[in-house]
Wavefront OBJ file of the C-alpha trace (Angstrom):
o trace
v -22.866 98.387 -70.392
v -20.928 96.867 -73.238
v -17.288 97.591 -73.522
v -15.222 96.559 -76.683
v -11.406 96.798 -76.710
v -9.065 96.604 -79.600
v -5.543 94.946 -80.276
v -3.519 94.047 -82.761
v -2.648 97.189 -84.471
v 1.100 98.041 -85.086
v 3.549 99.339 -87.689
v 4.155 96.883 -90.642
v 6.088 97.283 -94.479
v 3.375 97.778 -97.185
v 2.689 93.572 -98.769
v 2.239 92.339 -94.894
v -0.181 91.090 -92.364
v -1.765 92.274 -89.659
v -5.276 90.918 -87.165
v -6.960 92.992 -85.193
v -8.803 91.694 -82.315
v -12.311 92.925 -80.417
v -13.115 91.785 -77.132
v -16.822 92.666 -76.151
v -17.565 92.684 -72.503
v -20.976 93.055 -71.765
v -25.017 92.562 -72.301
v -24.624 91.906 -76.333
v -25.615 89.127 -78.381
v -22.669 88.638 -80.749
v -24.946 87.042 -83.533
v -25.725 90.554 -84.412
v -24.129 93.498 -86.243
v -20.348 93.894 -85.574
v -18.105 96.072 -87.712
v -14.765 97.060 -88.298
v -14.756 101.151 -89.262
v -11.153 103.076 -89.935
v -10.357 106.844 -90.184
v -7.309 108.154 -91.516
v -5.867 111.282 -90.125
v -8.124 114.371 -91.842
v -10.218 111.942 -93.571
v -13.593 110.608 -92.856
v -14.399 107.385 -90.718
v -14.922 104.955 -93.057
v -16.801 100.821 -92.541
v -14.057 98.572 -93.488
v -15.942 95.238 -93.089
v -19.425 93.948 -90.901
v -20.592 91.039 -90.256
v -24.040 89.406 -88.745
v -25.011 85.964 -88.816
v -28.139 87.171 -90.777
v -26.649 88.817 -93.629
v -23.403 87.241 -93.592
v -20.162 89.725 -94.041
v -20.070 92.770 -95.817
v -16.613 94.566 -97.205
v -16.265 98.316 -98.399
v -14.418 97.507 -102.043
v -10.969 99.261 -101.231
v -10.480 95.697 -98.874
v -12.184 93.440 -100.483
v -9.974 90.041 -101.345
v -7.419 91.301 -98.750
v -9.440 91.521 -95.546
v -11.523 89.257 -93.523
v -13.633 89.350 -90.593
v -14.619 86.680 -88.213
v -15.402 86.123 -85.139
v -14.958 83.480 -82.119
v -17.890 83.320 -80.020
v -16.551 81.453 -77.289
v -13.929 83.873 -76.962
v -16.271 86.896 -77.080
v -13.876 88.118 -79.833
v -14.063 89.875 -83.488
v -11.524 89.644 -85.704
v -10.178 91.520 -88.647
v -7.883 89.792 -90.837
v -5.699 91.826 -92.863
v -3.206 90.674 -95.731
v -1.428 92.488 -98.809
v -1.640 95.617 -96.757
v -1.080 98.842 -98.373
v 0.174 102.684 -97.479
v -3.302 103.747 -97.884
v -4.721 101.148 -94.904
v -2.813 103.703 -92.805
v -5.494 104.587 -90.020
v -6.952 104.143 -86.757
v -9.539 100.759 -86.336
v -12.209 101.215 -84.450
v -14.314 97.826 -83.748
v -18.100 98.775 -83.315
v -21.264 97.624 -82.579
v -25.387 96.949 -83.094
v -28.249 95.300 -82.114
v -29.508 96.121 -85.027
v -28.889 94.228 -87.920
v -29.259 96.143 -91.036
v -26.695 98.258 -90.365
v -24.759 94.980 -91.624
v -27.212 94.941 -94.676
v -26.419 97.001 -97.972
v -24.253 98.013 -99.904
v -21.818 99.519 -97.108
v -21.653 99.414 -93.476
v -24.136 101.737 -91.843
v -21.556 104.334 -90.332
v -23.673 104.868 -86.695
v -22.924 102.126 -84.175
v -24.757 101.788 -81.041
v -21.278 101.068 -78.792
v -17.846 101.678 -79.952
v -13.836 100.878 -79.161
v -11.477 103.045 -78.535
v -9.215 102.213 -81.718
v -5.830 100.803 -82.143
v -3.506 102.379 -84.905
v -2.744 100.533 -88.125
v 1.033 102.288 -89.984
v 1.461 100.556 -93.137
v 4.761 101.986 -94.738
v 6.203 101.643 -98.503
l 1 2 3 4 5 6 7 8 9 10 11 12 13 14 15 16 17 18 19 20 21 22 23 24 25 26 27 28 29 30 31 32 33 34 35 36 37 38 39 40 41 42 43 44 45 46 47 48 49 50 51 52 53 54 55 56 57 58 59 60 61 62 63 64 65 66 67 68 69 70 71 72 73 74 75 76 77 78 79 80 81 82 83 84 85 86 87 88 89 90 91 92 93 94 95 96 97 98 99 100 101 102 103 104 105 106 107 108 109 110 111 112 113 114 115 116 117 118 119 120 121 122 123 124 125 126
């Protein structure tokens, strides 16, 4: 069974910084597909940024320049790395994901992950 728990999340004035960390516990080979995915409340989930060591990182446009994912493999940890933060980044982070890689490949993230987190809340006020 994998498990993957987020952190990091919190309540911060619209221009700051947050990271969010993923643990993954678990059978999973961290060299593939891992995403960050958000969904604000009555909106859709939405891929926020993947990464694979294949196709390299991939960002949905509303982020791009102000987030950045990484990852520490000795820590068994993804991270999401978020700066100039804005009302609209208001949501729930989910950290997902895949043994398959192409769902890291593309234009966007593919939005169905094999195993997910539970979420941590990101409040961005003005």
């Amino acid at each position: 069974e994998v498990d993957l728990v987020e952190s990091g999340g919190g309540s911060v004035q619209a221009g700051g910084s947050l990271q969010l960390s993923c643990k993954i516990d678990g059978p999973f080979d961290l060299t593939y597909c891992m995403a960050w995915f958000r969904q604000a409340a009555g909106e859709e989930r939405e891929g926020v940024a993947g990464l694979d060591d294949v196709f390299g990182q991939l960002y949905a446009d509303s982020v791009k320049g102000r987030f950045a994912i990484s990852r520490d493999n000795a820590k068994n940890t993804l991270y999401l790395r978020m700066n100039s933060l804005k009302p609209e980044d208001t949501a729930t982070y989910f950290c997902a994901a895949s043994p398959n890689r192409y769902k890291c490949y593309g234009g966007s993230i593919h939005p169905e992950f094999e195993y997910w987190g539970q979420g941590t809340q990101v409040n961005v006020s003005s």
